[in-house]
C-alpha positions as CSV (number, residue, x, y, z in Angstrom):
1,X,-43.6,48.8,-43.3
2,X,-39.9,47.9,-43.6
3,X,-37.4,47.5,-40.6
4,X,-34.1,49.2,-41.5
5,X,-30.9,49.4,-39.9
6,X,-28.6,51.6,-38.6
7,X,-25.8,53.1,-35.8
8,X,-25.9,53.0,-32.5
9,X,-26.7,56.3,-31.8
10,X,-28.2,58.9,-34.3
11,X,-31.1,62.0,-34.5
12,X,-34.6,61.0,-35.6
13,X,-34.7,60.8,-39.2
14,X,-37.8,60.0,-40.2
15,X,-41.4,61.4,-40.6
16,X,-42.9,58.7,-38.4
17,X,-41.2,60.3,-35.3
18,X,-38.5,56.8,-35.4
19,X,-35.9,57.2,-32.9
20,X,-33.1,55.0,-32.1
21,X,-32.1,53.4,-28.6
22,X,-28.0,53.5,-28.1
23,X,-28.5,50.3,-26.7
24,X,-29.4,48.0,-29.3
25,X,-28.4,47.7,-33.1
26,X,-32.0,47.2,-34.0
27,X,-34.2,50.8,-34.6
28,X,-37.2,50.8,-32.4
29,X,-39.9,51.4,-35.4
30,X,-42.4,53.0,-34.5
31,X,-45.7,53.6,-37.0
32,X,-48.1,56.4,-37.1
33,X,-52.1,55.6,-35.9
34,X,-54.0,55.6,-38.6
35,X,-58.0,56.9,-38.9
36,X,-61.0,54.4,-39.1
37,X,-64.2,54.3,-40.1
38,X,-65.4,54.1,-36.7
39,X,-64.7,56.8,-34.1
40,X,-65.1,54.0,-31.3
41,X,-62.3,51.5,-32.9
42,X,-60.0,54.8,-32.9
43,X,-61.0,55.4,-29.2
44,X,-60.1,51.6,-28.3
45,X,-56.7,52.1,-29.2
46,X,-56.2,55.4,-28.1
47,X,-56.7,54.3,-24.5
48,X,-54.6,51.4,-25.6
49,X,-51.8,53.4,-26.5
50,X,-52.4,55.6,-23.8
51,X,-51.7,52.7,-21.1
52,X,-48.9,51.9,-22.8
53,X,-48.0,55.4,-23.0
54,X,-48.0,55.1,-18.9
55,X,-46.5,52.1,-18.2
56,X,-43.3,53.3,-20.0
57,X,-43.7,56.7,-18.6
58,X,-44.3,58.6,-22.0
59,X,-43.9,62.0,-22.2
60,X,-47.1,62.6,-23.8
61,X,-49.5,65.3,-22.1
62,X,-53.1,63.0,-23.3
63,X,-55.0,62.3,-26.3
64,X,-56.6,64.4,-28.1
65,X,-59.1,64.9,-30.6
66,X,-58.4,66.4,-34.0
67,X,-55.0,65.6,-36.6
68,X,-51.8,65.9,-35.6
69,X,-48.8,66.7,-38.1
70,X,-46.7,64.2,-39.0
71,X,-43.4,66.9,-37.7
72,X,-44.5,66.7,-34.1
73,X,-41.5,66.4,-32.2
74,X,-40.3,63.3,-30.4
75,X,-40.7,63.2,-26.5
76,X,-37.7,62.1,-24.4
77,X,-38.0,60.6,-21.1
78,X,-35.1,61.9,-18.8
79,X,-32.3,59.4,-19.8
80,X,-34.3,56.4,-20.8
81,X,-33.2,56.7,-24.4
82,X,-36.4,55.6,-25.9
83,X,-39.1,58.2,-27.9
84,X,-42.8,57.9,-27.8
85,X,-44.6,60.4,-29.9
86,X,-47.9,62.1,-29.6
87,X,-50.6,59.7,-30.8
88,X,-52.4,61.6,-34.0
89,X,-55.0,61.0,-35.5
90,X,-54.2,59.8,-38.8
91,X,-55.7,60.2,-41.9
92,X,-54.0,57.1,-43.6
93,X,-56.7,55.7,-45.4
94,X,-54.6,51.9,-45.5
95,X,-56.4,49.1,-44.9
96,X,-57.3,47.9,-41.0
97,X,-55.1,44.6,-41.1
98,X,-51.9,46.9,-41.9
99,X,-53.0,49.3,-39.2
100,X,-52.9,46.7,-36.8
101,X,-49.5,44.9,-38.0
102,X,-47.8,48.1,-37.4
103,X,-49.6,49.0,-33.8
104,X,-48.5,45.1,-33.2
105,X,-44.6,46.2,-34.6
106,X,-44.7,49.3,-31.7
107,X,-45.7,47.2,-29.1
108,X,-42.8,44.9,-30.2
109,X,-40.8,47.8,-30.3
110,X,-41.8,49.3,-26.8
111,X,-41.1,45.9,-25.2
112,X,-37.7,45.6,-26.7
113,X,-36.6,49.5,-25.8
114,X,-37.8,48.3,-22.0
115,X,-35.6,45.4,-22.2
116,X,-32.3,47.6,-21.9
117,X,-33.3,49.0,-18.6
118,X,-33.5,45.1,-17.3
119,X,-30.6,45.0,-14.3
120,X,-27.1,44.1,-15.1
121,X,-27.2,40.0,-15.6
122,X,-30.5,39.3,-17.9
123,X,-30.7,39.5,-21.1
124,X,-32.2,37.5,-24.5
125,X,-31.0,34.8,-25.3
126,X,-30.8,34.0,-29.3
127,X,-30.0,29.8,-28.7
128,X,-33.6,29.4,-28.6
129,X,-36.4,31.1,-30.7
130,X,-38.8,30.1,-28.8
131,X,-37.9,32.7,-26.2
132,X,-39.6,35.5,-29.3
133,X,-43.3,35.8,-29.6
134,X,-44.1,34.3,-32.9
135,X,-45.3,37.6,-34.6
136,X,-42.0,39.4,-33.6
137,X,-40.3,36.5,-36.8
138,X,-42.7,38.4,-38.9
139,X,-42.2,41.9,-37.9
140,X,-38.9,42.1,-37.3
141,X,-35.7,40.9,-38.7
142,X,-34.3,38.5,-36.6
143,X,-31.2,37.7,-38.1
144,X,-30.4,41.5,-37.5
145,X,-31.1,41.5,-33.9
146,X,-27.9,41.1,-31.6
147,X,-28.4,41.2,-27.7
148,X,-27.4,44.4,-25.8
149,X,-25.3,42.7,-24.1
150,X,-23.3,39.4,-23.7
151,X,-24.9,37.4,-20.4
152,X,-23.3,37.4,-17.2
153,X,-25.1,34.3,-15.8
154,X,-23.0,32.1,-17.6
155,X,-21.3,29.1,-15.8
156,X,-17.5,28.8,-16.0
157,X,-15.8,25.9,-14.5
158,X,-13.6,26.1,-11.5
159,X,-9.7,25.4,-12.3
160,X,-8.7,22.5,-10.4
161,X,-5.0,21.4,-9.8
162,X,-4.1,17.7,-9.1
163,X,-2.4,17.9,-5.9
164,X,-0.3,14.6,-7.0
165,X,1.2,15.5,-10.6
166,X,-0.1,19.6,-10.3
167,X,-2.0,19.3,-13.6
168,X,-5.4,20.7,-14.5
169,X,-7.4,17.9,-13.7
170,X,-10.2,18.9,-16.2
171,X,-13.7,17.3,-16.5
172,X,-12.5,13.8,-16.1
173,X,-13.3,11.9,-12.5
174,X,-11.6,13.7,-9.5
175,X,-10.8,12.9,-5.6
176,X,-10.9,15.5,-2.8
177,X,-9.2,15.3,0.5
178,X,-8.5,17.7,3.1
179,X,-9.2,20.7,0.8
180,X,-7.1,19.4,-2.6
181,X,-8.1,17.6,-5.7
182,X,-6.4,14.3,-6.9
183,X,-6.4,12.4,-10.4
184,X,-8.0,8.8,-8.9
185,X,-4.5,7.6,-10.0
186,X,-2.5,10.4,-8.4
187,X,-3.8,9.9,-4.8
188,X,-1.4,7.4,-3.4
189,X,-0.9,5.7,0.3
190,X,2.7,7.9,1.3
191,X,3.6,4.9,2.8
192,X,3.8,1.7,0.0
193,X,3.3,4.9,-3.3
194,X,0.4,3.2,-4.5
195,X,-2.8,4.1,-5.3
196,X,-5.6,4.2,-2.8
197,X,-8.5,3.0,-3.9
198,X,-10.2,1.8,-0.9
199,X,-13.5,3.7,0.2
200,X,-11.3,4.2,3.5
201,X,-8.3,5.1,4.5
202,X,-5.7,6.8,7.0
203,X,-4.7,10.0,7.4
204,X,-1.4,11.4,9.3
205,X,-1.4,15.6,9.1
206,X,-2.1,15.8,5.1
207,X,-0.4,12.4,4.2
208,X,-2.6,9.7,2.9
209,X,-2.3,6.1,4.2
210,X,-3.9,2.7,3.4
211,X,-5.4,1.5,6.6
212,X,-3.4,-1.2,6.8
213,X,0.2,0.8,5.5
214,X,-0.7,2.8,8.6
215,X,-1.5,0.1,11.1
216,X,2.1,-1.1,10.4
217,X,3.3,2.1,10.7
218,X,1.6,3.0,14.0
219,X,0.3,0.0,16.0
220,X,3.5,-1.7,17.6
221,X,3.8,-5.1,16.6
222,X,4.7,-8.0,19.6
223,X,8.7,-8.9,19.2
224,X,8.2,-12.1,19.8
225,X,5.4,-13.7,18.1
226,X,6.0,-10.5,15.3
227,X,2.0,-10.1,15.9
228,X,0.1,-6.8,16.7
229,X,-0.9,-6.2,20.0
230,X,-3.9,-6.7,20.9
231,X,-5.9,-4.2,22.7
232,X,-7.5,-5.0,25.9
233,X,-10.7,-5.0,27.8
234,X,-11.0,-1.9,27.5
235,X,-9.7,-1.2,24.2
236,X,-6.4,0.4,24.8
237,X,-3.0,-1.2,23.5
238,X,-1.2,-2.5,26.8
239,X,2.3,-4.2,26.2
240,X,5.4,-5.0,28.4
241,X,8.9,-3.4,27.0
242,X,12.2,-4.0,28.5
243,X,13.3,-0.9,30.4
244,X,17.1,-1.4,28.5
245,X,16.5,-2.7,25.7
246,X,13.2,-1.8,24.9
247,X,12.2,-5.2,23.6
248,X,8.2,-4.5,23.0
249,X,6.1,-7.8,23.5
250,X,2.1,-8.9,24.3
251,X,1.7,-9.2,28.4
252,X,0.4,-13.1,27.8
253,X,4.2,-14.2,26.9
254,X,5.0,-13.2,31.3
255,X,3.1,-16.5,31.7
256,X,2.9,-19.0,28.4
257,X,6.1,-20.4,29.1
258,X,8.5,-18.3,26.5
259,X,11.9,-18.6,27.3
260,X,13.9,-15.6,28.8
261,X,17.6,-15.3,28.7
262,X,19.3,-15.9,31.9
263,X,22.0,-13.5,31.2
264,X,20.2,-10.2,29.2
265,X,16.3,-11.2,30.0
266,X,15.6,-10.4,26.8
267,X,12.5,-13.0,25.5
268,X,12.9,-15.5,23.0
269,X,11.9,-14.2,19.6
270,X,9.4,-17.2,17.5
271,X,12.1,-17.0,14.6
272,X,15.0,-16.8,16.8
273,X,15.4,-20.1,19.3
274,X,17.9,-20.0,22.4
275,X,20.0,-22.5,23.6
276,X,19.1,-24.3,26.5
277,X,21.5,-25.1,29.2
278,X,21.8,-28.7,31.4
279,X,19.8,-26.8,34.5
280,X,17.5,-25.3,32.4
281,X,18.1,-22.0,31.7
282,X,18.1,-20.4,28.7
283,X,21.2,-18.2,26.8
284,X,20.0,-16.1,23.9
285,X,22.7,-16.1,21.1
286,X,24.5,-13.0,21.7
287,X,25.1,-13.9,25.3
288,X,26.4,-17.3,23.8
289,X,29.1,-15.6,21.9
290,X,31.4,-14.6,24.9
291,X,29.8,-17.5,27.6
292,X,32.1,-19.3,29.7
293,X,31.1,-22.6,30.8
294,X,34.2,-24.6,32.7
295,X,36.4,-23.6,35.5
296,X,39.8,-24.1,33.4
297,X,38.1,-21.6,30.9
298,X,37.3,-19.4,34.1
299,X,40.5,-19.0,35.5
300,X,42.2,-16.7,33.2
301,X,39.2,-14.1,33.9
302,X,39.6,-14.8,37.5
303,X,43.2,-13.4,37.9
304,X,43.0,-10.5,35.5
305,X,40.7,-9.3,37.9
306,X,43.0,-10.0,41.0
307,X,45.3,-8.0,39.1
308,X,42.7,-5.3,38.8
309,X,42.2,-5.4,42.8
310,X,46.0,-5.1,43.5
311,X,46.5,-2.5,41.2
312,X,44.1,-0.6,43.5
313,X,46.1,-1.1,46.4
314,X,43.3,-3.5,47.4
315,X,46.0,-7.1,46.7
316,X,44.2,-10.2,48.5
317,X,47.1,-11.9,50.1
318,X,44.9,-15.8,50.0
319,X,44.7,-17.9,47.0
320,X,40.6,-18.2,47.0
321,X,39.6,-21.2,44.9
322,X,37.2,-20.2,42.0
323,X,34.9,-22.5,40.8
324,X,32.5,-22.4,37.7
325,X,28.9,-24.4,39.1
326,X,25.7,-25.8,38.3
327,X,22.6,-23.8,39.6
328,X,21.5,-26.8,42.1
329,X,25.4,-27.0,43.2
330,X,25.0,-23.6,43.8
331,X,21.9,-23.4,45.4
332,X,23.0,-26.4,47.4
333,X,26.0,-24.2,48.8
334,X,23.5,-21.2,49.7
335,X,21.8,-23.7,51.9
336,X,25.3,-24.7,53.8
337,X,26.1,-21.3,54.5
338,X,25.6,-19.4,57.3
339,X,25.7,-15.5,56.0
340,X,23.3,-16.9,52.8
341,X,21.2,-13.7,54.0
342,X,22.7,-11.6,51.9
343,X,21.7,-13.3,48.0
344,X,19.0,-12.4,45.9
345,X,16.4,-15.4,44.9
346,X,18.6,-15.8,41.9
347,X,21.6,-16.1,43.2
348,X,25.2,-16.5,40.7
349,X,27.9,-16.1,42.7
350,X,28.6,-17.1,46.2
351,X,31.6,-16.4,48.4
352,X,32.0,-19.3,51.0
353,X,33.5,-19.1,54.3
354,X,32.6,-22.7,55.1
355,X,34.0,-26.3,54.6
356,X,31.7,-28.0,51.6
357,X,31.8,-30.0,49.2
358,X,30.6,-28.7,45.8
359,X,30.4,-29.8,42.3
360,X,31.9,-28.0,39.8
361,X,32.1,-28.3,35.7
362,X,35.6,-29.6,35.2
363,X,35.0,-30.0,31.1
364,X,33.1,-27.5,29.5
365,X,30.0,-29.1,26.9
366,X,29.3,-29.0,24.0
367,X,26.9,-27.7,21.4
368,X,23.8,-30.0,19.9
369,X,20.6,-28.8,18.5
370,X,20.0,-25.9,20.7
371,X,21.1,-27.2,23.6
372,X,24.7,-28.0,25.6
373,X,25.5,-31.5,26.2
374,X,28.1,-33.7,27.3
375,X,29.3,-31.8,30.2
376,X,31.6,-33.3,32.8
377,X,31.3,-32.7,36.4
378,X,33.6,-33.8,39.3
379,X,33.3,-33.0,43.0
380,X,35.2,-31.1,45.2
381,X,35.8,-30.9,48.7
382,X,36.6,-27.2,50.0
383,X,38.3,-27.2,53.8
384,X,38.8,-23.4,55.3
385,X,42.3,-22.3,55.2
386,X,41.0,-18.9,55.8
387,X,38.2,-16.8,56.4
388,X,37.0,-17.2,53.0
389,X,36.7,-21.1,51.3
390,X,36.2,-20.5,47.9
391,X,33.9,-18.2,45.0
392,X,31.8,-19.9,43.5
393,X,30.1,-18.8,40.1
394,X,27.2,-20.0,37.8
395,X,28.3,-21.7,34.7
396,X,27.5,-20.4,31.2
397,X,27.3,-16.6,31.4
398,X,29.0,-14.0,29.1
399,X,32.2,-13.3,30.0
400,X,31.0,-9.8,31.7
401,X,28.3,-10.6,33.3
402,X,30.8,-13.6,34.5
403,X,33.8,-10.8,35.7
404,X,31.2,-8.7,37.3
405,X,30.1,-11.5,39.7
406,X,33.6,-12.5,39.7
407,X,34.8,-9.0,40.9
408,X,31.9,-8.9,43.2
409,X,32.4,-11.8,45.4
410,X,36.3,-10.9,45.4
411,X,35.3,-7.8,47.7
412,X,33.8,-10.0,50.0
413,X,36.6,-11.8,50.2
414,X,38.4,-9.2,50.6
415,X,36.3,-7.5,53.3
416,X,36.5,-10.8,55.4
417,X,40.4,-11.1,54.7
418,X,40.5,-7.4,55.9
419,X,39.2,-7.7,59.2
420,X,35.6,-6.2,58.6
421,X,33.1,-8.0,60.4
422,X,29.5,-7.7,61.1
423,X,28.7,-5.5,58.3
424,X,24.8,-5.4,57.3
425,X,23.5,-6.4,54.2
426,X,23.1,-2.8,52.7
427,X,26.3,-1.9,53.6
428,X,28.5,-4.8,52.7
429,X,26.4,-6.3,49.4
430,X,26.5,-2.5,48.5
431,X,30.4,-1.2,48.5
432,X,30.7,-4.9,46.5
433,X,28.4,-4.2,44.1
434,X,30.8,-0.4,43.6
435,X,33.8,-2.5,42.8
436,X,31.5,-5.0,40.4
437,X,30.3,-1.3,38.3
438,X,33.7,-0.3,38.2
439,X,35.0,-3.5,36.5
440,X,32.7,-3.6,34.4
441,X,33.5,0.4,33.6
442,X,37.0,0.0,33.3
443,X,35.9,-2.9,30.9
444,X,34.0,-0.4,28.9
445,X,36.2,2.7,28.8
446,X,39.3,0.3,28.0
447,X,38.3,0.7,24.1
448,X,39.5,4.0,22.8
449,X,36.4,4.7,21.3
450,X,34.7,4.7,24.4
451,X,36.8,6.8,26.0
452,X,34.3,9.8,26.5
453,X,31.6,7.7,28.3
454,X,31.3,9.4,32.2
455,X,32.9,7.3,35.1
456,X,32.2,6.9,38.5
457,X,35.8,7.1,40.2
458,X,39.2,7.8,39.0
459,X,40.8,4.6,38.9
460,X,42.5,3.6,35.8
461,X,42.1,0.4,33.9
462,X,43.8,-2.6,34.6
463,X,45.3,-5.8,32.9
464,X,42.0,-7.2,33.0
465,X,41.4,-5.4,29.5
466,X,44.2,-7.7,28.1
467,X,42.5,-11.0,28.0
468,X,39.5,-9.6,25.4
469,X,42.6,-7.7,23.6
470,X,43.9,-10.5,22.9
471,X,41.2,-12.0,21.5
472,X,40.9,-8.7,19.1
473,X,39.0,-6.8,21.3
474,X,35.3,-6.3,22.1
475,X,32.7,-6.7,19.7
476,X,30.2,-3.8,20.0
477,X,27.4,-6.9,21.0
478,X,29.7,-6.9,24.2
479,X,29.9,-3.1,24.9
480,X,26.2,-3.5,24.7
481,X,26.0,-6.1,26.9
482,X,28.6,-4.6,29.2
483,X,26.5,-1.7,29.4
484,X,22.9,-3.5,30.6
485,X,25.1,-5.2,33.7
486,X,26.0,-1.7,34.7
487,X,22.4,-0.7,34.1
488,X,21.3,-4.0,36.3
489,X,23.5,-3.0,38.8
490,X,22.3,1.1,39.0
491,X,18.7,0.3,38.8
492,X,18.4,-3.1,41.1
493,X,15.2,-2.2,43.3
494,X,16.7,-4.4,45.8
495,X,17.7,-2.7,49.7
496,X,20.6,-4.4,50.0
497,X,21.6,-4.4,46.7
498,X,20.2,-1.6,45.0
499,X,19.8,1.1,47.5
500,X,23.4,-0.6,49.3
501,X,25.1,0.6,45.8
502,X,23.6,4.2,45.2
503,X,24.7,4.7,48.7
504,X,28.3,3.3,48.6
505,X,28.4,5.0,45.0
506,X,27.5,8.3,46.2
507,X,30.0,8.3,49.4
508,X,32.7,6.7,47.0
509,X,32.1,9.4,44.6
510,X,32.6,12.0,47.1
511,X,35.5,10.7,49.5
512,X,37.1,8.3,47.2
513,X,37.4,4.7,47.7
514,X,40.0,4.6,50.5
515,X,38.6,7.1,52.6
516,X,34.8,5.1,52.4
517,X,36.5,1.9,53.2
518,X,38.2,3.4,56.4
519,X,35.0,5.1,57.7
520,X,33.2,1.8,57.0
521,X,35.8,0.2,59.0
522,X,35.4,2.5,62.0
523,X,31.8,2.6,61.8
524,X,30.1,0.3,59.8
525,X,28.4,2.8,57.9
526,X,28.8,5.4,55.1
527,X,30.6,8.3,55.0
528,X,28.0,11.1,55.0
């Protein structure tokens, strides 16, 4: 029997009762029963057909005996689009082997017609003929057979964007990281730009890092042996950092000998050496620019700030000798003097009210590998003319930190010259250290570009300003420096010194200068 083809959809057109199904191209061929020669071979396969008759859910009513025409209308079921006929009893007198290819083609047929109820996402597939039973190559056509429908199941590969150049990044070897998709070449540290092809590395929010990019990034090196810190004992990063200048640095350099400048504490840096000076302190270089290191050099500092004194209405009527000194000189002359009470353990600046004799630097040195050398000395004797002897100051300190002691030890001067006695330590070492922060102010706001910085008192600057004027005027290494002594001085932890000048400060502020020194006179004590 010959397959044929046809349309999708169509009426029966043939006397074998073929129908076709709307969902394939093929025609579902169906072939008539034929007789046999033995009534019990023709039963066989009408309870055959009859099973198969149920398992579709024929619309047949039963077999029957006796011959059937061959006009016997087809039987729908519901909307199944498939037709099953009435199983006849032929009289086809054709041979038993093409009998049972065509009961073998409706089978085929009846399989294929159940195939388009399968759900949506199965389907043949034609890639592989093996998927066919062999006797379906003889029956039917197959290079007329086209699948109802195209498969679903297929895989389609997910579109994946390169996060570093926005390409697809196709089938090739990809990286993914917090949710995006790199080329290996496109997924670079954000620190150095290149490539990161370690199996570890650093992340900060969505930027990549090479662990070591980000360690110099985020683990603060030492500033003086340019190391990392190491952690401690219990594995958190403990360091030491200037308050001022925030110099960062490992806690072992407090006690492995590195040097510390004398003037700005700031520590020697391995790649940076300090000078050393005859008495063995230390000057970094900045604090070496504007040092003064003799007495002659000293002196026009000295009366620029006298000036600054009588131009507040504060003149000191004595000519105090001012001498520039050695630290054992000096600390020699704390030892002679009755009110040595009052210093700190590091003292720079001494007002005497005693006879002594002290040694001062008469030439200032000079400069050899790192160090000062050659300086000339000379003894002095000191007799009391007055209440006060003589000021004496450390050698070799920026010019400053050299007026602030300077201006400083003048008020004690003063204060003795003045008639006030008996003061204590917070009170006296306190309204001095007030007129040492507003030298060193009026210092500061001299430069016009300074001019907005706040100030503790209304008193406007003096000729002091001239003598860096005329040297050009202040380097901003000075205005830096100028503005760590006034931190020194607002931040000293000391009583006497520290808590002295917040108090002094604060009545100053409030009452003015003159009025605190009257009620200090009177009382002893603060205005309140």
């Amino acid at each position: 029997m010959d397959s044929s083809s046809s349309s999708s959809s169509s009426s029966p057109s043939s006397s074998y009762g073929v129908a076709r199904v709307s969902h394939i191209s093929n025609p579902c061929i169906f072939g008539e029963v034929g007789s046999s020669s033995s009534s019990t071979y023709r039963d066989k396969k009408w309870k055959l057909m009859k099973w198969v008759s149920k398992l579709f859910k024929s619309g047949s009513n039963g077999g029957g005996s006796g011959a059937h025409t061959n006009h016997h209308p087809p039987q729908f079921q519901e909307d199944e689009n498939m037709v099953f006929p009435l199983p006849p009893s032929s009289l086809d007198d054709r041979s038993r082997g093409a009998r049972d290819k065509e009961e073998l083609d409706r089978s085929i047929s009846l399989s294929l017609a159940d195939n388009t109820k399968r759900p949506h996402g199965y389907g043949w597939s034609m890639d592989n003929n093996r998927d066919f039973p062999r006797p379906f190559h003889g029956g039917l056509n197959p290079s007329s057979f086209i699948p109802p429908y195209e498969p679903s199941y297929q895989y389609r590969r997910r579109q994946r964007i390169c996060g570093g150049c926005n390409s697809d990044i196709g089938s090739g070897n990809y990286l993914g990281c917090m949710g995006t998709f790199f080329h290996p070449e496109c997924f670079r540290c954000h620190s150095c730009g290149y490539a990161i092809t370690e199996h570890e590395f650093s992340l900060s929010g969505t930027k990549p890092y090479h662990k070591l990019c980000f360690k110099e990034l985020t683990h603060p090196k030492c500033e003086v042996c340019h190391h990392f810190i190491p952690t401690n004992d219990a594995g958190l990063i403990e360091y030491r950092c200037h308050p001022f200048w925030n110099q960062k640095y490992c806690p072992s350099h407090e006690y492995d000998k590195t040097a510390r400048c004398c003037s700005c504490e700031r520590l020697e840096s391995w790649d940076v050496r300090y000078y050393t000076l005859e008495d063995g302190r230390s000057l970094c270089l900045e604090c070496m620019e504007t040092a003064i290191t003799d007495t002659g050099e000293c002196q026009p500092l000295y009366h620029a700030i006298r000036d600054y004194y009588e131009g507040m209405y504060m003149k000191l009527d004595q000519q105090i000798p001012m001498l520039l000194v050695q630290r054992e000189a000096l600390n020699d002359a704390i030892v002679g003097e009755k009110n040595g009470y009052h210093h700190m353990p590091e003292t720079r600046g001494l007002c005497l009210s005693e006879e002594q004799t002290v040694t001062s630097v008469l030439r200032r040195p000079r400069l050899g590998a790192h160090r000062l050398v050659g300086m000339r000395t000379q003894p002095q004797r000191l007799t009391r003319k007055c209440e006060v002897t003589a000021i004496l100051v450390l050698y070799g300190l920026p010019r400053l930190l050299t007026g602030a002691i300077l201006a400083h030890e003048l008020m004690h001067g003063w204060l003795r010259l003045n008639g006030f006695r008996n003061l204590n330590p917070e009170v006296e070492e306190g309204i001095c250290q007030v007129l040492s922060y507003m030298w060193l102010e009026s210092e500061v706001l001299s430069d016009p570009s300074t001019r907005n910085l706040p100030s503790t008192s209304s008193v406007a600057t003096s000729s002091s300003s001239s003598f860096s004027n005329k040297k050009g005027g202040k380097s901003n290494v000075e205005k830096k420096l100028g503005e760590f002594f006034k931190h020194q001085i607002a931040h000293d932890a000391s009583p006497a010194y520290g808590g002295g000048f917040r108090a002094a400060n604060a009545a100053a502020c409030k009452y003015g200068l003159r009025r605190t020194l009257d009620h200090i006179r009177l009382t002893g004590t603060f205005p309140l």
